[in-house]
N, C-alpha and C positions, 0 to 999 in steps of 0.2 A: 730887420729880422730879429736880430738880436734885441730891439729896444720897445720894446712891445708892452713894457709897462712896468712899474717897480713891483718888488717880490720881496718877500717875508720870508725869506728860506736862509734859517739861522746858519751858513758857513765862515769861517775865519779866512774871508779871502774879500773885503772890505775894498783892498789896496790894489785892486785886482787891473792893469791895462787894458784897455779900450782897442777895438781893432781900428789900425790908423786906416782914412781912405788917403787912395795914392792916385795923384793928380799924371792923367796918360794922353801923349799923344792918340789922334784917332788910328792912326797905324800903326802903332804899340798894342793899342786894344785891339783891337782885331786881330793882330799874328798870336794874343795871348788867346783869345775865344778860340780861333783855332786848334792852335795847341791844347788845349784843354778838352777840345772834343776826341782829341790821338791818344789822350790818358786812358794805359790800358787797365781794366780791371778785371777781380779775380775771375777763375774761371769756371769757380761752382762758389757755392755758400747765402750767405744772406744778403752778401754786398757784389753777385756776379753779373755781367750781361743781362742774364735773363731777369733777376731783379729789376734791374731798371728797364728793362724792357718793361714788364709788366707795371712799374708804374709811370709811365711816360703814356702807357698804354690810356691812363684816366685824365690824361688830358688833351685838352680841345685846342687847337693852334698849331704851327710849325714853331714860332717863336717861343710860347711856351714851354714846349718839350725841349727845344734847344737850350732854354737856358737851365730849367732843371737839370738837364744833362751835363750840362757844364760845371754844375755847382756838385753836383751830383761826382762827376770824376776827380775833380778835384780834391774830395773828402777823402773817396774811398781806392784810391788809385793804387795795384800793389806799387808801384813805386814808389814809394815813400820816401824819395828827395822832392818829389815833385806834387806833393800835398799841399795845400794853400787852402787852410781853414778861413784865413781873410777873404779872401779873392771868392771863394765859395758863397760866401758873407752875402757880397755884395750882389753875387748876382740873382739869391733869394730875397734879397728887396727888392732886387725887379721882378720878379717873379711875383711878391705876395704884392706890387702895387699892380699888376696884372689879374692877377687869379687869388684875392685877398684871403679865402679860405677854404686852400689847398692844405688838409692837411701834414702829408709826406714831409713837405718842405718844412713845416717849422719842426717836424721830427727829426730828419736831417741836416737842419739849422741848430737844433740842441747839440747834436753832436758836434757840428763845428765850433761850437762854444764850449763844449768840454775836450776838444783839442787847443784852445788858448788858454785853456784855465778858468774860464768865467763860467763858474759851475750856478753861480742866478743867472747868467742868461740862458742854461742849456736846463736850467727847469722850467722859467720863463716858455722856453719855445715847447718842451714836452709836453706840459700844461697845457699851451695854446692847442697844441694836437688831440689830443682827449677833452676837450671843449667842441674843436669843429667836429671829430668825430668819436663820442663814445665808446664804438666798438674797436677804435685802433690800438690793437692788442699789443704792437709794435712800440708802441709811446708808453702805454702802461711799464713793460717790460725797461726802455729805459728809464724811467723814473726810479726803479726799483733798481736798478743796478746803479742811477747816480747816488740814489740814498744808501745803499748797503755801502759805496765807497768812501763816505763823508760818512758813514756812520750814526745816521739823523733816523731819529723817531721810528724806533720799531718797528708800533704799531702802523702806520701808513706803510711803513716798506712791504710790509706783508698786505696791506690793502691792495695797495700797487701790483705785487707778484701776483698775490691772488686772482688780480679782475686779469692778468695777462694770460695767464696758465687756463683759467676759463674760457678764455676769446682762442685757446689755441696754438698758441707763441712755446716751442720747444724752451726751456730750463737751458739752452744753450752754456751758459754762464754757470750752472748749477748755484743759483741763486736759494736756494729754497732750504738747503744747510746752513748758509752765513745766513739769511735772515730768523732761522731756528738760535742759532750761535750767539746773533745780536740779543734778542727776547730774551737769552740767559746770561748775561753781563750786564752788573749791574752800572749803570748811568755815569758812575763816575768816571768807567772808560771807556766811555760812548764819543769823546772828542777824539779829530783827525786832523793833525795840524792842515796850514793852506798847501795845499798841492805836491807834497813830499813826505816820506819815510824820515820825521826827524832822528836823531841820538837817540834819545832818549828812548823813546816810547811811552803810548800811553800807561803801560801797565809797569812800567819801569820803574824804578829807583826812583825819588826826587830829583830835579838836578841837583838843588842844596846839596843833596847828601850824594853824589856819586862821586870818589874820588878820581881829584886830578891832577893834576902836574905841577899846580899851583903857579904857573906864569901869571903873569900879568892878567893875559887873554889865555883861560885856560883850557886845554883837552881834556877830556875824559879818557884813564888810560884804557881801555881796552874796550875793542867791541869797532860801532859803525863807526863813523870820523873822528878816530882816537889817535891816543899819542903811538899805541902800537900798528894803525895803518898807517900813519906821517913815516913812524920809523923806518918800515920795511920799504916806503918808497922813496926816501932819503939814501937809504943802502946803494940805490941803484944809479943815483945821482952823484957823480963827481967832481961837480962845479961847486965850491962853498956858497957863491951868490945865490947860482940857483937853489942851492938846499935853502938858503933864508927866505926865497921869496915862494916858496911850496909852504914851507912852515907858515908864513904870513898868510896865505891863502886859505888855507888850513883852520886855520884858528881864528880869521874873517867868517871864515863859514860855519867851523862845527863848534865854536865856544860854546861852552855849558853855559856859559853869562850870557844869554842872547843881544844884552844890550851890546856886546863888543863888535856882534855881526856886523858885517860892511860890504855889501852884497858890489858895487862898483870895486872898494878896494880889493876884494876879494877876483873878478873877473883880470883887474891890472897883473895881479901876479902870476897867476896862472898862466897869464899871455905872454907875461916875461918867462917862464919857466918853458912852455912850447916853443917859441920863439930860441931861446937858447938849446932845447935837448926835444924836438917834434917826437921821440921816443917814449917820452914822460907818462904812462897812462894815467897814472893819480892827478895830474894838472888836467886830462880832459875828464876823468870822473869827479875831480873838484869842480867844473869850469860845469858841467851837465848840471849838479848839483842847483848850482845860484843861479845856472837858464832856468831851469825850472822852476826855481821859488820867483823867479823873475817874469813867469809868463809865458819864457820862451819852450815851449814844450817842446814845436819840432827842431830848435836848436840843441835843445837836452836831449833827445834823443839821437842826434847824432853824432855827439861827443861821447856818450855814453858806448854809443859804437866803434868809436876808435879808441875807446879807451880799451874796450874789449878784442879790437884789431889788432892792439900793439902787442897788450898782455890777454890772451883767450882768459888765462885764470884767475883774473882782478875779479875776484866773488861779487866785491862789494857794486862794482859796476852794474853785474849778473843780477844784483836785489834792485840796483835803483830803475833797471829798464823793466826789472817783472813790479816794480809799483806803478810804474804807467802804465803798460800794458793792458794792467787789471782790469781796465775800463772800457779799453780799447782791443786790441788783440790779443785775445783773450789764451789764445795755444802758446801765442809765442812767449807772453809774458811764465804761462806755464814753465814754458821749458826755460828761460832765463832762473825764473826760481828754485828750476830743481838742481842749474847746476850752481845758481848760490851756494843753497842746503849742502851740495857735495865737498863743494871747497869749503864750507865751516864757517861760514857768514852766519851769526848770529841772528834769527827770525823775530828783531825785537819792535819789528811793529804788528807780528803775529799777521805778517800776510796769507802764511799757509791759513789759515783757521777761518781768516775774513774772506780771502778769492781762492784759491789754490787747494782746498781740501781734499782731492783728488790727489795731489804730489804726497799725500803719507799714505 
């Protein structure tokens, strides 16, 4: 599903993981299909019952519909421990070696590849969707919301928006501002780094020029992963090893020097610092942090929420779940950014402006 052909779709995510397949007993796999069919989903919206009803509705088979179903609850499940973009993966290759040009499935295969991070395969499959069918306003609209969040070529996003808004497709997203917003920013801050809200920002300071601490491996003092969020979460910490190994974490991940980043040594201390003080929330919004640039989405996301379980008012938490979000659930990322904004989290990757234009 995912491998459907190379693509020219300029993003910085080169380095990006492959979904592993995972070798199953035949009674593994089948207690898993099952369970996959009990994934409950929402109970109105775009991703409810009745949604998938109606497109199970346009296919011919028992086996067909069951496996779109499967792939199908698995993306979209509210439960969102029990999401499996992989697992989804797989069972839309059985599917398009069955029913080759279905298009739903490679539209809902896009999204499971922009749940791993592999933003060419989730244009790959959207692509392939507006290929088999022209009029599916559905794939148009994603396109336009994977380019508004990678920040790519204007003029297509609005191509995109436009043919969707035409075939029908509600502005859900209020896409139709950030693509006005994109058109008026000039190009040179049209890059989104790979899969995260870095420090900096694109319209930021240079790193050169933003003062830091001057370590070795330096912070930048104030603002997203600065010396002033280590500090305050240092305060909380009373063990000197563990303050060393948060700091080490810390400055693996948000150096200004990007070469000093060290995304494994970065995970090692984090896990010593939970491991000593499971109270810690800056070790699981650090530890979110490197899942993320690492692929692991739905493991960033659910550090990200215990970072917010332990401390509700770790802002900075609050910003890095409304930049996932943005793409994906769309309310919820909302409301994590607005109580960023409340608690004084600096908006330096201008997500209000790009998704959230509604929270001013």
């Amino acid at each position: 599903m995912r491998r459907i052909g190379t693509v020219a779709f300029g993003l910085l995510l080169a380095a990006l993981p492959a979904c592993d397949q995972r070798v199953q007993s035949l009674e593994e796999h089948e207690t898993e299909q099952a369970q996959a069919m009990d994934l409950p989903l929402p109970k109105t919206g775009p991703y409810s019952e009745e949604a998938l009803g109606s497109m199970l509705a346009k296919l011919d088979g028992d086996e067909h519909r069951k496996t779109m179903e499967r792939a199908y609850r698995l993306i979209f499940t509210r439960d969102q421990k029990s999401r499996d973009p992989r697992r989804a993966l797989e069972e839309l290759d059985k599917l398009e070696a069955m029913v080759p040009n279905y298009a739903p499935a490679f539209r809902i295969g896009g999204y499971a590849c922009f749940l791993l991070q592999d933003l060419n395969g989730a244009f790959a499959n959207y692509t392939r969707a507006t290929e088999i069918d022209p009029r599916y306003g559905d794939a148009y609209y994603a396109l336009a919301s994977l380019f508004v969040m990678t920040q790519q070529d204007p003029d297509k996003t609005k191509q995109y928006l436009d043919k969707a808004l035409a075939l029908g497709v509600p502005d859900s997203m209020q896409l139709k501002d950030q693509v006005a917003s994109m058109a008026a920013r000039p190009r040179a801050d049209a890059e989104m780094p790979a899969g995260h809200p870095a420090p900096g920002g694109p319209a930021a300071t240079p790193a050169a020029d933003v003062p830091t601490d001057g370590e070795a491996i330096p912070l930048k003092l104030t603002g997203i992963g600065s010396v002033k969020e280590l500090e305050r979460a240092n305060a909380k910490l009373h063990d000197p090893a563990l303050q060393k190994s948060l700091d080490k974490g810390f400055r693996y991940t948000f150096s200004t020097k990007t070469q000093f980043r060290d995304h494994s040594a970065a995970i090692a201390e984090f896990q010593k610092v939970i491991a000593g003080d499971p109270a810690c929330a800056a070790a699981y919004r650090g530890l979110a942090y490197v899942l993320f640039d690492s692929g692991q989405a739905e493991e960033s996301v659910a550090n990200y929420k215990k970072a917010i379980e332990v401390d509700p008012d770790y802002g900075e938490a609050h910003y890095g779940l409304s930049f996932i979000q943005a793409g994906g659930d769309h309310a919820e990322g909302l409301e994590h950014f607005k109580r960023a904004m409340a608690l004084g989290v600096p908006d330096e990757r201008k997500l209000g402006e790009r998704f959230y234009p509604e929270a001013k």
